[in-house]
ZADO-1210 file (C-alpha; in nm, 4 decimals, padded with zeros to 6 digits):
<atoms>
<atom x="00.0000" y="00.0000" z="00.0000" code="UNK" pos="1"/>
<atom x="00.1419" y="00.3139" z="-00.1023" code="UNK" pos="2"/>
<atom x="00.0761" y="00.5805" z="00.2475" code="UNK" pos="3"/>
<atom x="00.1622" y="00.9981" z="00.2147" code="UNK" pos="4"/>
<atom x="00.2825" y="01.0853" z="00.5748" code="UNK" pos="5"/>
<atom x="00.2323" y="01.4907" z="00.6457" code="UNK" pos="6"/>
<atom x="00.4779" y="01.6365" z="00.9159" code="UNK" pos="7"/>
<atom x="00.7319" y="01.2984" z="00.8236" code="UNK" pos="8"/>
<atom x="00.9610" y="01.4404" z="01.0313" code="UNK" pos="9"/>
<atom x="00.8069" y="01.5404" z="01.3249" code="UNK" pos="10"/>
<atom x="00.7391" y="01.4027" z="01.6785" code="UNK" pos="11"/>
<atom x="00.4675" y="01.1701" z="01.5946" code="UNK" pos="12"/>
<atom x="00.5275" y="01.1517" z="01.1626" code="UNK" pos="13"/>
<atom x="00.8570" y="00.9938" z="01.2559" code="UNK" pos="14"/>
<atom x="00.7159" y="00.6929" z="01.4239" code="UNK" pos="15"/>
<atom x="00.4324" y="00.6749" z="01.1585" code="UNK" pos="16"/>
<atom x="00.6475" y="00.6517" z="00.8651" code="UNK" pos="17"/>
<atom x="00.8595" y="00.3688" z="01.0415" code="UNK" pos="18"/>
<atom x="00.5679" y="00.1590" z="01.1144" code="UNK" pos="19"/>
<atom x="00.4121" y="00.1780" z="00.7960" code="UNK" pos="20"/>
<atom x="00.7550" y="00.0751" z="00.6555" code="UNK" pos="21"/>
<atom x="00.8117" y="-00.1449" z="00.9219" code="UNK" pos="22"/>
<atom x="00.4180" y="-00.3295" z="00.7607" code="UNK" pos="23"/>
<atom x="00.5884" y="-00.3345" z="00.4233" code="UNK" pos="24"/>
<atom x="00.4171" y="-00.0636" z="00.2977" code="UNK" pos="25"/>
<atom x="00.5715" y="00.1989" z="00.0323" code="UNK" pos="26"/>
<atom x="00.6095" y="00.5563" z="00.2038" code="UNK" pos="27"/>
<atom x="00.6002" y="00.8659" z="00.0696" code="UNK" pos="28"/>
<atom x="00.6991" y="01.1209" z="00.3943" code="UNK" pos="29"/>
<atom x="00.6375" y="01.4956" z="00.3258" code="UNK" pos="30"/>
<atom x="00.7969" y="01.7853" z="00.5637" code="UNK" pos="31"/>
<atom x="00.6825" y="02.1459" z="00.5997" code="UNK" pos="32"/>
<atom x="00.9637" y="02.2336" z="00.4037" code="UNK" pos="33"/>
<atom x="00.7700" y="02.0530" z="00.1150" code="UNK" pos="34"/>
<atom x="00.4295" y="02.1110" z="00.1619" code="UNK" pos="35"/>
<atom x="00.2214" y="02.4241" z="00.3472" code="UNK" pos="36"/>
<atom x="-00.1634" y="02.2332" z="00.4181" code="UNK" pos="37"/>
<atom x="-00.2976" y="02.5710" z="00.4067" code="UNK" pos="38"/>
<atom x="-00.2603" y="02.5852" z="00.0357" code="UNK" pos="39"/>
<atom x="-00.4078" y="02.3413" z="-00.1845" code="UNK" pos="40"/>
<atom x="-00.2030" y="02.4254" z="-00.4372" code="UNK" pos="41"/>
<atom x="00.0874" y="02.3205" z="-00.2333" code="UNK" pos="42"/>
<atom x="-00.0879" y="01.9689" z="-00.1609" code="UNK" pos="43"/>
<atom x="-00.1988" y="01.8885" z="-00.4614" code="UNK" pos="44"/>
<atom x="00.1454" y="01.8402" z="-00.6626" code="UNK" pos="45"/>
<atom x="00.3104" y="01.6822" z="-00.4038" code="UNK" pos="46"/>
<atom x="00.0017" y="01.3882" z="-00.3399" code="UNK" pos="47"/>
<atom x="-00.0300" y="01.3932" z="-00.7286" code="UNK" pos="48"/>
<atom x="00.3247" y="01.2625" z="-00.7469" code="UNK" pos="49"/>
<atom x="00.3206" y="01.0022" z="-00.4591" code="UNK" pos="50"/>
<atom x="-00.0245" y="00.8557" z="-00.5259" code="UNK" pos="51"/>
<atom x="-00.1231" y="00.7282" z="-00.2205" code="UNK" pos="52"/>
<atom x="-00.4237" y="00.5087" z="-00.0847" code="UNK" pos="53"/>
<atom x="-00.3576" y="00.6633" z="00.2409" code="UNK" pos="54"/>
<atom x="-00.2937" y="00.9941" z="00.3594" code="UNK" pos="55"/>
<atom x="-00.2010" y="01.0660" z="00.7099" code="UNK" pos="56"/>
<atom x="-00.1951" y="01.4329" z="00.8390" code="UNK" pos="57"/>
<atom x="00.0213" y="01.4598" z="01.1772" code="UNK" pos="58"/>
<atom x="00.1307" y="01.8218" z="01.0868" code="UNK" pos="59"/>
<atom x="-00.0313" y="02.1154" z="01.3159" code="UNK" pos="60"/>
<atom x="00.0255" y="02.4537" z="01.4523" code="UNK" pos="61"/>
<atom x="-00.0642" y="02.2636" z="01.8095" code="UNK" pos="62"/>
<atom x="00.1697" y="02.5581" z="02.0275" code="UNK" pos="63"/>
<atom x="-00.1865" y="02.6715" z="02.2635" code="UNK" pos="64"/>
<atom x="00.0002" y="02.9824" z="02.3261" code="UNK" pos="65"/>
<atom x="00.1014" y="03.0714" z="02.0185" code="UNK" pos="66"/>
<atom x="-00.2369" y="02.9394" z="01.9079" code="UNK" pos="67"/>
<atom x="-00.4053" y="03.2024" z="02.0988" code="UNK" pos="68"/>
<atom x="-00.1672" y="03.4872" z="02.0007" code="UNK" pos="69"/>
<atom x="-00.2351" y="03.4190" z="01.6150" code="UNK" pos="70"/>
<atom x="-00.5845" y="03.2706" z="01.5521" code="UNK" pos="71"/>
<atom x="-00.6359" y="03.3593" z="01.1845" code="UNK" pos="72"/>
<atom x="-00.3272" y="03.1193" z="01.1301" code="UNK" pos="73"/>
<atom x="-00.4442" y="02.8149" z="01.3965" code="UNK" pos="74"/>
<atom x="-00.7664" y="02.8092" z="01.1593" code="UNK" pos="75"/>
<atom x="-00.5660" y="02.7885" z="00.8116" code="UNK" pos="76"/>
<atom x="-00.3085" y="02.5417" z="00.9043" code="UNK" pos="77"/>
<atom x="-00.5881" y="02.2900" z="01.1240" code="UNK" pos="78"/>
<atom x="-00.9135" y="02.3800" z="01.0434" code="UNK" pos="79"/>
<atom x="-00.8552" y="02.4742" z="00.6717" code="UNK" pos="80"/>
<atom x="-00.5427" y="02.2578" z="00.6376" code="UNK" pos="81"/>
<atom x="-00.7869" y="01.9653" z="00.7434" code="UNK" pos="82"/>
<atom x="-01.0240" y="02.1156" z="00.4452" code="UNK" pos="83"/>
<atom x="-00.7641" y="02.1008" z="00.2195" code="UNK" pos="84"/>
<atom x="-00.6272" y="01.7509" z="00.2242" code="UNK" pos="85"/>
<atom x="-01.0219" y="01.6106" z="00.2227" code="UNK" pos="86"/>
<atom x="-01.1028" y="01.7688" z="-00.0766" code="UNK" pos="87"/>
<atom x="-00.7437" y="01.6553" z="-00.2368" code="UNK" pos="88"/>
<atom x="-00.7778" y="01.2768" z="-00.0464" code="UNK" pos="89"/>
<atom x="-01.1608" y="01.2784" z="-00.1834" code="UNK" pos="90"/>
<atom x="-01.0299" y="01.3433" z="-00.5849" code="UNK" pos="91"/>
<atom x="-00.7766" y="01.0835" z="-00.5481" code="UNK" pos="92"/>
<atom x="-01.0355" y="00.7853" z="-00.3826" code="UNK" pos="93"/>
<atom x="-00.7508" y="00.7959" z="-00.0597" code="UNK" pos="94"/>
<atom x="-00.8403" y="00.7264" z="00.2924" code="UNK" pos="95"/>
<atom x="-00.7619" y="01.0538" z="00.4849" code="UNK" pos="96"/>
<atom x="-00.6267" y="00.9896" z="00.8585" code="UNK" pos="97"/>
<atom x="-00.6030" y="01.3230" z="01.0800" code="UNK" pos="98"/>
<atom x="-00.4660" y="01.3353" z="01.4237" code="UNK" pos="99"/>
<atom x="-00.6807" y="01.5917" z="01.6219" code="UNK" pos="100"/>
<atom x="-00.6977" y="01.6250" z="02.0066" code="UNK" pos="101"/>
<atom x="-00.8093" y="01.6038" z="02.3467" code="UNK" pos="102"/>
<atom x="-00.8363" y="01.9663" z="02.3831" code="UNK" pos="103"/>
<atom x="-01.1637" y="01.9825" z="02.2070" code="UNK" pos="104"/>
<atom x="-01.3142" y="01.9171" z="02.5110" code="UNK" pos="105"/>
<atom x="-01.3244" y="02.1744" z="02.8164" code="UNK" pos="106"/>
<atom x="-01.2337" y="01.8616" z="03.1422" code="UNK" pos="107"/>
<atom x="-01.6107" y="01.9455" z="03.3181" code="UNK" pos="108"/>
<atom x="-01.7511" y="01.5803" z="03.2742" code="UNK" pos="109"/>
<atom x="-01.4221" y="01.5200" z="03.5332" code="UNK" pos="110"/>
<atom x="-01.4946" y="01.1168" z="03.3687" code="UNK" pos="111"/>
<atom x="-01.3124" y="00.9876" z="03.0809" code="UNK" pos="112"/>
<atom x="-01.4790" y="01.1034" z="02.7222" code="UNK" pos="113"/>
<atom x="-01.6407" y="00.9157" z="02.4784" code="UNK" pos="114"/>
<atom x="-01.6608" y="00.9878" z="02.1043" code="UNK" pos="115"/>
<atom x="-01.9987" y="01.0870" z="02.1367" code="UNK" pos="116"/>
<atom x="-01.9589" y="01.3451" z="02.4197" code="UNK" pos="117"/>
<atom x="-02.0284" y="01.7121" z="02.3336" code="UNK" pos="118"/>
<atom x="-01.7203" y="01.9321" z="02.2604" code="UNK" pos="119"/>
<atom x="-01.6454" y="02.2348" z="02.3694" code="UNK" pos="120"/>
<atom x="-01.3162" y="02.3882" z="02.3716" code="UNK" pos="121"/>
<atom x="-01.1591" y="02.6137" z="02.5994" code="UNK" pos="122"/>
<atom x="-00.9210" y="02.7807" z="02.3489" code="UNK" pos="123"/>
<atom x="-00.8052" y="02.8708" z="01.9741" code="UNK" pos="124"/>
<atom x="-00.6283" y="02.5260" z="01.9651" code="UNK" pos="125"/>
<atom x="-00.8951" y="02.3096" z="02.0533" code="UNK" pos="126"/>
<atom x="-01.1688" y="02.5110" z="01.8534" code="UNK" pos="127"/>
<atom x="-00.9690" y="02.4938" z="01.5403" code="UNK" pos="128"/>
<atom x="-00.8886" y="02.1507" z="01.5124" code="UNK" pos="129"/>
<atom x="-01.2627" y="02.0761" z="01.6067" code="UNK" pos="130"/>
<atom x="-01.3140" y="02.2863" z="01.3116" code="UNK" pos="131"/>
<atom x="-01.0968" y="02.0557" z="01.1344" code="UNK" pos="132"/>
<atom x="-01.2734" y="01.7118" z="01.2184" code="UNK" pos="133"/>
<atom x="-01.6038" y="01.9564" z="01.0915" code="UNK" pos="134"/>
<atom x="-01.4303" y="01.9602" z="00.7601" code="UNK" pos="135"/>
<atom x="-01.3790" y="01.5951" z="00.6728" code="UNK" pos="136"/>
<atom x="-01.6600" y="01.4627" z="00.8155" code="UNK" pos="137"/>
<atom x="-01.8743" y="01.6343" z="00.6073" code="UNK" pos="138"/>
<atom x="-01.6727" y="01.6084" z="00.2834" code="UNK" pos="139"/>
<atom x="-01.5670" y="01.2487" z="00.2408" code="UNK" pos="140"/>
<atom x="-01.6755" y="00.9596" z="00.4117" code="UNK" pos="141"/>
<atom x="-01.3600" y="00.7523" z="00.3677" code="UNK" pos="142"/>
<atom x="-01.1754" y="00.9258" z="00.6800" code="UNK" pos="143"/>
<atom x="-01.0286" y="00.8126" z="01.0460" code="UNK" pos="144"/>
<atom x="-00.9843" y="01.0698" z="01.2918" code="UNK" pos="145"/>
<atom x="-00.7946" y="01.0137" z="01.6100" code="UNK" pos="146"/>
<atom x="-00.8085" y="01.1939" z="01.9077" code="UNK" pos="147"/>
<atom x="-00.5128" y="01.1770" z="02.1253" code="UNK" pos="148"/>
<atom x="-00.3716" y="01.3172" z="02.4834" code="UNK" pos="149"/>
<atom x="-00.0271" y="01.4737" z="02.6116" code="UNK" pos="150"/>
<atom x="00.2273" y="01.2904" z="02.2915" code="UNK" pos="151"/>
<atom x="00.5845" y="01.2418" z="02.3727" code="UNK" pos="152"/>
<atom x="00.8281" y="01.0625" z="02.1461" code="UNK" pos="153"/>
<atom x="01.1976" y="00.9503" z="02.0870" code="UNK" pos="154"/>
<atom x="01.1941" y="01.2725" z="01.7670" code="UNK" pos="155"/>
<atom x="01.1919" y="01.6048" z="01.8547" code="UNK" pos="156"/>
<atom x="00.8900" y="01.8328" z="01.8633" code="UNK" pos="157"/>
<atom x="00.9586" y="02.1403" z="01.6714" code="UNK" pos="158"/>
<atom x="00.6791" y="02.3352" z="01.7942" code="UNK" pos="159"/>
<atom x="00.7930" y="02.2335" z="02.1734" code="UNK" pos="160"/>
<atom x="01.1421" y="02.3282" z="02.1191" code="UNK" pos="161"/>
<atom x="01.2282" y="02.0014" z="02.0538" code="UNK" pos="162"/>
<atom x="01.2840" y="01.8141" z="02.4266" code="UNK" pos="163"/>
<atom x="00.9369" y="01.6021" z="02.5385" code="UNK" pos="164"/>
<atom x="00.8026" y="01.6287" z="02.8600" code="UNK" pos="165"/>
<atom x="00.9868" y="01.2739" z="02.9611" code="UNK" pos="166"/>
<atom x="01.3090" y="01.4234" z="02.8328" code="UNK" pos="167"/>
<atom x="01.2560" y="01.7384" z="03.0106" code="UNK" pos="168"/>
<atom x="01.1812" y="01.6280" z="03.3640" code="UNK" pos="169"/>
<atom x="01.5175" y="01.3814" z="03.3193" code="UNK" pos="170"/>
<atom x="01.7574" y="01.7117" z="03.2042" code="UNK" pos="171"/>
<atom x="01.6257" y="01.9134" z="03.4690" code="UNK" pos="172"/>
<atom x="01.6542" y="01.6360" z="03.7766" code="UNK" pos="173"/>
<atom x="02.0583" y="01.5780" z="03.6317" code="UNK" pos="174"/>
<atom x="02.0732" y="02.0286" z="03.6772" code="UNK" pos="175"/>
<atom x="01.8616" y="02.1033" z="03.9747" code="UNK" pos="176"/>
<atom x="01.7851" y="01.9714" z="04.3372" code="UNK" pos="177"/>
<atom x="01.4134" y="01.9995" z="04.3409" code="UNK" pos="178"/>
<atom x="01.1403" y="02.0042" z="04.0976" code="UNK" pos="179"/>
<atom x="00.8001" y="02.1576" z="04.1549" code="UNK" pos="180"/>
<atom x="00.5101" y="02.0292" z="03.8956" code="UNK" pos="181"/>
<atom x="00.1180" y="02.1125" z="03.8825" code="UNK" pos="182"/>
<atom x="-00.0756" y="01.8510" z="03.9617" code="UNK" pos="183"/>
<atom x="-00.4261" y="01.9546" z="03.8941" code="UNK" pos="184"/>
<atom x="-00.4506" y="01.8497" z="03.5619" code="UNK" pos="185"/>
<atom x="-00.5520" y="01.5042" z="03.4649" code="UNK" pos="186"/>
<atom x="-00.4384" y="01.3015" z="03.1262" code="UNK" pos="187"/>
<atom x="-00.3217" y="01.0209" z="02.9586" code="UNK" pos="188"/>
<atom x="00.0820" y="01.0293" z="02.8615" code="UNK" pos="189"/>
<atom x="00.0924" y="00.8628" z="02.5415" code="UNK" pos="190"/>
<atom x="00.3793" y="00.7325" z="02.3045" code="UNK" pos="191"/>
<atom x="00.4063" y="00.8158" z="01.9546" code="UNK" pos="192"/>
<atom x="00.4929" y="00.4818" z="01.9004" code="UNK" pos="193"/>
<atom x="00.2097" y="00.3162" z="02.0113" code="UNK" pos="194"/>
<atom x="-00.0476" y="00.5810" z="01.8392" code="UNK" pos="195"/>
<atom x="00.1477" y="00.4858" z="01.5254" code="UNK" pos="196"/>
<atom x="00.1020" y="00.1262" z="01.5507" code="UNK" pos="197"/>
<atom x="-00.2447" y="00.1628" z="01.6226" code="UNK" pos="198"/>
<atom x="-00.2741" y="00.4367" z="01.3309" code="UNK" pos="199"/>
<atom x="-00.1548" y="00.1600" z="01.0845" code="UNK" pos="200"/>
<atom x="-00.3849" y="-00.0756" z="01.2522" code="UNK" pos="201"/>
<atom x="-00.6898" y="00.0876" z="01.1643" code="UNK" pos="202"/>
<atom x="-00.5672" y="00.1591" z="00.8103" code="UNK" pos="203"/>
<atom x="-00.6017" y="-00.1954" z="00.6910" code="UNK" pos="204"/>
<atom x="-00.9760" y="-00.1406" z="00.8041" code="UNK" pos="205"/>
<atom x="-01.2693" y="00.0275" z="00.6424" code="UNK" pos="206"/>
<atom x="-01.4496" y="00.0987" z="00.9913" code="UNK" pos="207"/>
<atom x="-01.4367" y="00.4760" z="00.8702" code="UNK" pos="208"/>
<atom x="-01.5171" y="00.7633" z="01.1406" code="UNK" pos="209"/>
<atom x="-01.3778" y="00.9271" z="01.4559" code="UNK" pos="210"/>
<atom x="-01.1737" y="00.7407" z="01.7552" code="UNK" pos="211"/>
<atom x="-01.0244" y="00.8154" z="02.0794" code="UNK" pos="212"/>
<atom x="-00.6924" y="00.7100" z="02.0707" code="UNK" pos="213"/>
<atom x="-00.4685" y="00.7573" z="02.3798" code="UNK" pos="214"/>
<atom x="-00.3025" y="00.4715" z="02.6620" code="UNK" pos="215"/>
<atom x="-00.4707" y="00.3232" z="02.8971" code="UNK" pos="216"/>
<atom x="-00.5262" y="00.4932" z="03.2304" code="UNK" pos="217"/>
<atom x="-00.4669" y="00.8376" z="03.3661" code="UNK" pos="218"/>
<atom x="-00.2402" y="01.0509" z="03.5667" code="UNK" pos="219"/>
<atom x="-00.1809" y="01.4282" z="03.6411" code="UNK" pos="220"/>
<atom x="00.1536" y="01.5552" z="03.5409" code="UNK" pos="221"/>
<atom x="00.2936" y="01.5561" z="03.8950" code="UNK" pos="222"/>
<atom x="00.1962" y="01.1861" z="03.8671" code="UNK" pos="223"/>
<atom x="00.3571" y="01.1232" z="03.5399" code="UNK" pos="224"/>
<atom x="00.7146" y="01.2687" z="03.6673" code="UNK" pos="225"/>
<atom x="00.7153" y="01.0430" z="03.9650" code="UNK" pos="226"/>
<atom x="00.6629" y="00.7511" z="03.7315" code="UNK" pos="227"/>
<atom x="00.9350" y="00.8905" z="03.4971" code="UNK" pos="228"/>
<atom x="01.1973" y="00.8989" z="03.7528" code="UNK" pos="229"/>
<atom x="01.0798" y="00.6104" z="03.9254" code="UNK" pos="230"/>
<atom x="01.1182" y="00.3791" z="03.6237" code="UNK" pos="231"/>
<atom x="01.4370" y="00.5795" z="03.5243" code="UNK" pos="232"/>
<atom x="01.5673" y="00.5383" z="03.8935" code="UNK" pos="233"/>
<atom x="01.6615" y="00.8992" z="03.9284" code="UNK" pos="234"/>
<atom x="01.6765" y="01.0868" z="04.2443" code="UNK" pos="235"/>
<atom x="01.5082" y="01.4093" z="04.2788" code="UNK" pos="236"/>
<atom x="01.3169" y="01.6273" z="04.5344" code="UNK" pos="237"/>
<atom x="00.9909" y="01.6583" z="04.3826" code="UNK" pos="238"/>
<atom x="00.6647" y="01.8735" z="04.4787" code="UNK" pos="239"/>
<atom x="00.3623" y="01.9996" z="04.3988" code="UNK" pos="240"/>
<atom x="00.2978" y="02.2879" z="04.2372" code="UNK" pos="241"/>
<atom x="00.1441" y="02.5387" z="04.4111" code="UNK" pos="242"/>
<atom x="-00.2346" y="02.6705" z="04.2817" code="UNK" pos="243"/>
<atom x="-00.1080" y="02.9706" z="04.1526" code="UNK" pos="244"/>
<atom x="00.3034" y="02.8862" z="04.0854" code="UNK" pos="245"/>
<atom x="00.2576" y="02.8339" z="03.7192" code="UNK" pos="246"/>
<atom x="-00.0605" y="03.0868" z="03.6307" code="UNK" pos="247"/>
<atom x="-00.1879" y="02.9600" z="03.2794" code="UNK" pos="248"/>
<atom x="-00.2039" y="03.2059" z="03.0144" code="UNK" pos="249"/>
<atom x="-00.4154" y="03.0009" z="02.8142" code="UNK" pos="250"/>
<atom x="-00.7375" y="02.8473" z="02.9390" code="UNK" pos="251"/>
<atom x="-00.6783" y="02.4695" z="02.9424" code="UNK" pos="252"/>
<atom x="-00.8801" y="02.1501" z="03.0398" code="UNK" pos="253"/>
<atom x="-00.8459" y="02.0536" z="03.3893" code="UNK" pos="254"/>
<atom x="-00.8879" y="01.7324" z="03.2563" code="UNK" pos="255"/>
<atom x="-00.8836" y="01.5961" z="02.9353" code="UNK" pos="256"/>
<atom x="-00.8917" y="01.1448" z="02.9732" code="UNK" pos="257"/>
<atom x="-01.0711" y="00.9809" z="02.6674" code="UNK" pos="258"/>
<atom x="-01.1984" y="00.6275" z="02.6419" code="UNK" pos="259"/>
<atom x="-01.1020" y="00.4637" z="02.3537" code="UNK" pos="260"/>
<atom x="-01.4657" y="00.3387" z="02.3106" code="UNK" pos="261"/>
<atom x="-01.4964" y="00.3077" z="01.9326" code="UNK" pos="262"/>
<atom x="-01.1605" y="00.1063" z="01.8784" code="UNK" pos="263"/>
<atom x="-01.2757" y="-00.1201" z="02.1919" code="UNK" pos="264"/>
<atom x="-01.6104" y="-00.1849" z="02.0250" code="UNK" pos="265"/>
<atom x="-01.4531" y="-00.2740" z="01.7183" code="UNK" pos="266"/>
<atom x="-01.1803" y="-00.4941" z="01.8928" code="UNK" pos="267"/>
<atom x="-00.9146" y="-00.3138" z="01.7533" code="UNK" pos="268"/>
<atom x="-00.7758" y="-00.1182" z="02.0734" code="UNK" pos="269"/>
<atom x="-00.3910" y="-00.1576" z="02.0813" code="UNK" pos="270"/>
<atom x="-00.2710" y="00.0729" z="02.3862" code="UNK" pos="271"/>
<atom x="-00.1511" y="-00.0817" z="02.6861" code="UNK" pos="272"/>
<atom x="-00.1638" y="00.1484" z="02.9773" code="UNK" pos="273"/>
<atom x="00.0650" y="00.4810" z="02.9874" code="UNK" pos="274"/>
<atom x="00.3142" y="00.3052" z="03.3038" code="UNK" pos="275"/>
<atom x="00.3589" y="00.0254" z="03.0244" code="UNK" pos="276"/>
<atom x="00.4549" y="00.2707" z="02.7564" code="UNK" pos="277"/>
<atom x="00.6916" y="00.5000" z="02.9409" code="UNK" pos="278"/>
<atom x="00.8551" y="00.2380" z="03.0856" code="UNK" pos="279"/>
<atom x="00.8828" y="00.0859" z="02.6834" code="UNK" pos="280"/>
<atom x="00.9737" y="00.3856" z="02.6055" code="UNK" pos="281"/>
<atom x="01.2569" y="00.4875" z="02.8574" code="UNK" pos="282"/>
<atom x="01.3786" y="00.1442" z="02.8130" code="UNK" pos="283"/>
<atom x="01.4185" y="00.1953" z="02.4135" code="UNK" pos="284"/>
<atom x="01.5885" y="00.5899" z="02.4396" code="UNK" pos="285"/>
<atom x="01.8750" y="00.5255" z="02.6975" code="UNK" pos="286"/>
<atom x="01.9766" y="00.9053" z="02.5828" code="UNK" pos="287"/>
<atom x="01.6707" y="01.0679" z="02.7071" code="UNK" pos="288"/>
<atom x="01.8345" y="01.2591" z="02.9884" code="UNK" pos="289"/>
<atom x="02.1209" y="01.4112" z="02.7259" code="UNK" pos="290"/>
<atom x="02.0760" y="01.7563" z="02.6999" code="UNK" pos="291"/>
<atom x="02.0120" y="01.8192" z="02.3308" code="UNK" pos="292"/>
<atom x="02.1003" y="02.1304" z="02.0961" code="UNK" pos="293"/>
<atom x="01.7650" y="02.3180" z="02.1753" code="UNK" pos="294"/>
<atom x="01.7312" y="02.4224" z="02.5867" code="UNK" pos="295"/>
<atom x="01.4387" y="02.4563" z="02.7013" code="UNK" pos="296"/>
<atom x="01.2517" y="02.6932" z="02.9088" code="UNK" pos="297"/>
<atom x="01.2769" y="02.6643" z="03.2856" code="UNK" pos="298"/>
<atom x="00.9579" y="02.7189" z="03.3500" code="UNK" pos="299"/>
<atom x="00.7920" y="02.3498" z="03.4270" code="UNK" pos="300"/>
<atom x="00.3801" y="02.4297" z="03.4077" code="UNK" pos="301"/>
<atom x="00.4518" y="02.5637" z="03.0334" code="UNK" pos="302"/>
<atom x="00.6607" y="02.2214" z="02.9440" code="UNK" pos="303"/>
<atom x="00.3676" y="01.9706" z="03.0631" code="UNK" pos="304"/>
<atom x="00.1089" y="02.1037" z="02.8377" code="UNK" pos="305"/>
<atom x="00.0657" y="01.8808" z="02.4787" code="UNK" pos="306"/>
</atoms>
């Protein structure tokens, strides 16, 4: 099968592209250096040439903050963007996977959601890729879109200046004595790898429509760190963020678990629970606490957000 991958060499297109490869299946990966989804004209050349049966979108202006700052822009790249590549996909008879997000919903249900819960997002992000899901479902039927929660991976996130939250916590327990982190939001950590198997998983289907997709379980950040250096066996001082240490400027979901009820109706759920993929996951990048080329902000609340 011949798959497009959007953002190829990103945080989450990274592990795509190897595990379609790693099915046999003949990859075409596309960069934003190659392709701007706002434009059709800049899609349509490049998905002429590969021909794919498959098109999956992980590119997205997902920075909240910078999200908020620049709206008009959040819109064309994931609402419009979305648009784009469903009106392209539907010309060419491909199947047209888009990553969207847990931040479409605003955390009040305080119970993990289901596909068929209400959105209603708290901010630019979350109301633009909603916008985006709007688009495909109502211009081709032959889609999958997959809601996820709080993505790290073993490739860099540009938009996150390039450390995960994993990697971050690690680089900052090697520099400093203590570590404060907020612990009043809920989600569920989960690996690019394991959203990639389970992306090429439901590609082989034709159970078309939208999924949760995000590990088992849940945690709040403060949570997740104490797992991370549990598993990693790293001592650190660590506390609890203080109500008002870290003031968001960006409303946010308090908290944000989904159930992956559609892929567990269809008996196609792959996750395992989020301990089982960090702990896969630190076992697999034994360079996670390196400091890389990119340094990172000090400020911890701005680092756990996805």
């Amino acid at each position: 099968m011949r798959v497009a991958v959007i953002g190829a060499n990103g945080q989450l297109g990274t592990d795509v592209v190897r595990e379609f490869v790693r099915n046999g299946d003949e990859v075409c990966g596309v960069t934003h250096a190659e392709i701007e989804v706002s434009s059709l004209e800049s899609i349509r050349g490049p998905m002429a040439a590969a021909k794919p049966a498959v098109i999956v979108n992980t590119a997205a202006m997902h920075h909240v903050e910078k999200c908020e700052q620049d709206p008009l822009q959040a819109y064309a790249v994931n609402a419009l963007g979305a648009r784009n590549l469903a009106l392209i996909a539907l010309q060419m008879g491909a199947v047209l996977i888009l990553i969207s997000t847990d931040y479409v919903f605003d955390g009040a249900k305080r119970e993990p959601y289901l596909e068929s819960d209400p959105p209603m997002p708290l901010n630019v992000y979350g109301n633009t890729k909603l916008a985006g899901e709007a688009f495909i479902r109502s211009t081709m039927e032959k889609h999958f879109i997959l809601r996820t929660s709080a993505l790290y991976g073993q490739s860099p996130c540009r938009a996150k200046g390039g450390r995960n939250f994993v990697e971050l916590m690690l680089k900052l327990a090697a520099e400093r004595d203590e570590l404060r982190v907020v612990n009043d939001e809920i989600v569920s950590p989960t690996s690019t790898a394991e959203l990639a198997r389970q992306i090429v998983l439901l590609s082989r289907t034709d159970h078309f429509g939208l999924y949760h997709a995000t590990a088992e379980g849940s945690c709040s950040w403060f949570e997740f760190a104490e797992r991370i250096f549990e598993i990693a066996c790293v001592r650190v001082k660590l506390a609890i963020a203080g109500p008002d240490e870290f003031p968001a400027k960006v409303p946010r979901p308090k908290y944000s678990v989904l159930e992956n009820h559609g892929l567990k109706k269809l008996g196609l759920n792959s996750f395992r629970s989020w301990e089982e993929g960090l702990r896969s996951y630190l076992a697999s990048t034994p360079s996670a606490n390196q400091p890389k080329a990119i340094e990172q902000s000090s400020d911890i609340k701005m680092k756990t957000h996805p």
